[in-house]
N, C-alpha and C positions, 0 to 999 in steps of 0.2 A: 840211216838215210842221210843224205846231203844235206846241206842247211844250205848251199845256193843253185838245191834244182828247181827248175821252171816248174810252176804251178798253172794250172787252171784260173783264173778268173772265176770264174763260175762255178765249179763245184768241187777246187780243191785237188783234183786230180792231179798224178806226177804223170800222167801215163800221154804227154807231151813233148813237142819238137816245133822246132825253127822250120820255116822253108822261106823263102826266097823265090824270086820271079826270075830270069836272067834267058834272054835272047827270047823270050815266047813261050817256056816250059817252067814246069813250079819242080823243087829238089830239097830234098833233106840236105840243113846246112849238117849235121851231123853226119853227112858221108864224105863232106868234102875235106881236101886236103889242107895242112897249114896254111899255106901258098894263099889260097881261096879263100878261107875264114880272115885271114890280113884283111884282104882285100875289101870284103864285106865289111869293114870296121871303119874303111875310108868312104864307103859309101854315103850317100845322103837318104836319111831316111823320113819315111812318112809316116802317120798316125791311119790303117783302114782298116775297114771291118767288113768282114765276111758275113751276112746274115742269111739266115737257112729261110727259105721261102715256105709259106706252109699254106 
């Protein structure tokens, strides 16, 4: 297994991915091209979190 695949926070899981917000729609950075993941790199980024409402 990789030694710099994305983890879980919480429970350790590989079974993770990146997305990204861009114009109104949410995408897997893993589908995007070179060109794109550049780009995402010059981005400014934020610290948020997603919590499941129960």
């Amino acid at each position: 297994m990789e030694e710099n695949c994305p983890r879980c926070k919480h429970c350790g899981s590989a079974n993770v991915y990146g997305i990204s917000r861009v114009v109104g729609f949410f995408s897997k950075i893993e589908d995007w091209n070179n060109s794109k993941k550049a780009e995402l790199k010059d981005r400014k980024k934020g610290n948020y979190k997603i919590s499941a409402s129960e």
